[in-house]
C-alpha positions in Angstrom: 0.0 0.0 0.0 1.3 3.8 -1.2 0.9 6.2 1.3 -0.6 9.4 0.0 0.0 13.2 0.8 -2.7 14.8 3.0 -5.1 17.5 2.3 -3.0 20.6 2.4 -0.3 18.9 1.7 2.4 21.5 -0.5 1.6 20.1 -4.5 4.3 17.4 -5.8 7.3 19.3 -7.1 10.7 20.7 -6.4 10.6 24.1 -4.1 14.0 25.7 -3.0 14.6 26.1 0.5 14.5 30.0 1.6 17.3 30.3 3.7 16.2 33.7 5.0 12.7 32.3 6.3 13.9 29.2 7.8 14.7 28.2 11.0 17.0 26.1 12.8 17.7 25.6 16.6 19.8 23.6 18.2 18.9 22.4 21.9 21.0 20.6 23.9 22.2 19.9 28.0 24.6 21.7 29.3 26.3 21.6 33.2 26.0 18.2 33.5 22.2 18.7 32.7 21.3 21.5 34.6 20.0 23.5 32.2 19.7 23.2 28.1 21.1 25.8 26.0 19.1 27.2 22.8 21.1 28.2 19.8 20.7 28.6 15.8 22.3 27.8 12.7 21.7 29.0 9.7 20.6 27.6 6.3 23.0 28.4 3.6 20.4 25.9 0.9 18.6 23.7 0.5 15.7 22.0 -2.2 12.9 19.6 -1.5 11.5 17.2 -3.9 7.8 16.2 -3.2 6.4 13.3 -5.1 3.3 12.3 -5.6 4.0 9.0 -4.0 5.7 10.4 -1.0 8.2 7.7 -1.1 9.5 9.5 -4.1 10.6 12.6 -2.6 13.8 13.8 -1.7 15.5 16.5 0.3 18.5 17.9 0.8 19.8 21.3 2.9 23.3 22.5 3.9 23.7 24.4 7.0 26.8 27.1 8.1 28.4 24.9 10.7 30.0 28.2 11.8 27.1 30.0 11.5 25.9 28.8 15.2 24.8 31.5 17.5 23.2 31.6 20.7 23.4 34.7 22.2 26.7 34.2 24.7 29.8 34.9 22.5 32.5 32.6 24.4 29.7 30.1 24.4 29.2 30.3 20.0 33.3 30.2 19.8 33.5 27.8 22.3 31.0 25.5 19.5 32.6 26.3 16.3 36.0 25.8 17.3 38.3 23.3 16.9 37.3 21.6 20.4 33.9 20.8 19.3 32.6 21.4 15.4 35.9 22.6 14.0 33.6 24.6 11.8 37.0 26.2 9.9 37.7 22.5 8.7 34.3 21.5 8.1 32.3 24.2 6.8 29.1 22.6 6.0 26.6 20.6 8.1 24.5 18.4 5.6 21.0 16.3 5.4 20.3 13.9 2.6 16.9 12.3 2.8 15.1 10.2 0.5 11.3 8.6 0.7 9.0 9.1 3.4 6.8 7.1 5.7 3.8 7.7 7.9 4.3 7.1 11.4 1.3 7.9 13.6 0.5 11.6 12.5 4.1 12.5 11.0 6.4 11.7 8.3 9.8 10.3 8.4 12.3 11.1 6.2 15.3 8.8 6.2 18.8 10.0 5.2 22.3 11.1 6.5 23.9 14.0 8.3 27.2 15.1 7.6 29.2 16.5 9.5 32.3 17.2 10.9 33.6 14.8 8.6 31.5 12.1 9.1 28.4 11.0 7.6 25.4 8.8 9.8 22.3 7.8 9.5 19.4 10.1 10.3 15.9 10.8 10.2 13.6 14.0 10.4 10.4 13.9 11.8 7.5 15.8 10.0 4.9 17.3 12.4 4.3 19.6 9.6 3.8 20.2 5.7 2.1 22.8 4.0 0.7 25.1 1.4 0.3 28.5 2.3 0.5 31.6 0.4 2.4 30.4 -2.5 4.9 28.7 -0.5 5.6 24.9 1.2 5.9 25.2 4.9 7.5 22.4 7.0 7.9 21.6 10.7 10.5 19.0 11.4 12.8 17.6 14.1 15.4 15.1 14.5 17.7 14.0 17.7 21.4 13.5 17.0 24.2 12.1 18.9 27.1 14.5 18.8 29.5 11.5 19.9 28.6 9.4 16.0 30.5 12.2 14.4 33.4 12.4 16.7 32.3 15.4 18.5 33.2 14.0 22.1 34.7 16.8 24.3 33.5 18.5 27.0 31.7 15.6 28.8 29.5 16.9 31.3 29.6 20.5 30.4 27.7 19.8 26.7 25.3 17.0 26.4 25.5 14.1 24.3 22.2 14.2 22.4 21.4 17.4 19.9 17.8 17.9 19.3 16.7 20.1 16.1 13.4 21.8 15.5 13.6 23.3 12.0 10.8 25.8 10.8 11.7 25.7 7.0 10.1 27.9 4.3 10.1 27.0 0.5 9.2 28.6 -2.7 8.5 26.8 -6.3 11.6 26.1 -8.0 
């Protein structure tokens, strides 16, 4: 059995992601769990491929590793640097999905992140897709393990798991 689109569903085709409407915030434990720290990258591009069977569609989006920023400038250094994403040596934090599946009242797109180096299995979780002005909106998260790409200092002080919420805004290619 094909799963189908739902009403108000964006129409099958290829929109580009908008970099300067979308979203992306990074949440994560920090002090040994004590508190979690919000922060943002940003989306340098991106393009999204719907099909009319959703197992069809695609996605892909490439995010400014260095770009991160959450308000506390020792704390965004502290992130990009060497220590932790080594943004300098690897620029670019990637997602590469393909298909889509219905679980419960989401969608699940599996792919690969990339980055700092190293490429790993993910998935994004669609709470979210739709039409609206002219334009395909999308609510999505996904939970990463800093430690599968060899991020692995500062035990303790910055948590283990990454959890995304992406607010992403596309127009008709």
């Amino acid at each position: 059995m094909t799963d189908t689109l739902p009403a108000g569903a964006p129409a099958p085709g290829t929109y580009a992601l908008d970099p300067g409407r979308t979203t992306i915030r990074a949440d994560v434990k920090a002090m040994f769990g004590l508190m979690t720290v919000h922060g943002t990258f940003r989306l340098q591009s991106g393009q999204v491929s719907i099909g009319a069977d959703p197992g069809a569609s695609s996605v892909q989006a490439s995010i400014a590793a260095g770009s991160y920023a959450s308000g506390h400038t020792k704390r965004d250094a502290d992130v990009v640097s060497p220590g932790l994403l080594d943004a300098r040596a690897f620029p670019e934090i990637t997602f590469t999905g393909q298909g889509g599946r219905r679980d419960g009242d989401d969608w699940v797109v599996p792919g690969s992140v990339t980055a700092h180096g190293t490429a790993v299995p993910a998935e994004i979780r669609l709470s979210d897709a739709r039409q609206e002005d002219g334009a395909a909106r999308f609510r999505a998260t996904a939970r990463l393990d800093r430690t599968s790409f060899g991020v692995t200092k500062k035990k303790g002080m910055v948590g283990r798991t990454v959890d995304l919420v992406i607010e992403a805004v596309a127009q008709p290619a």
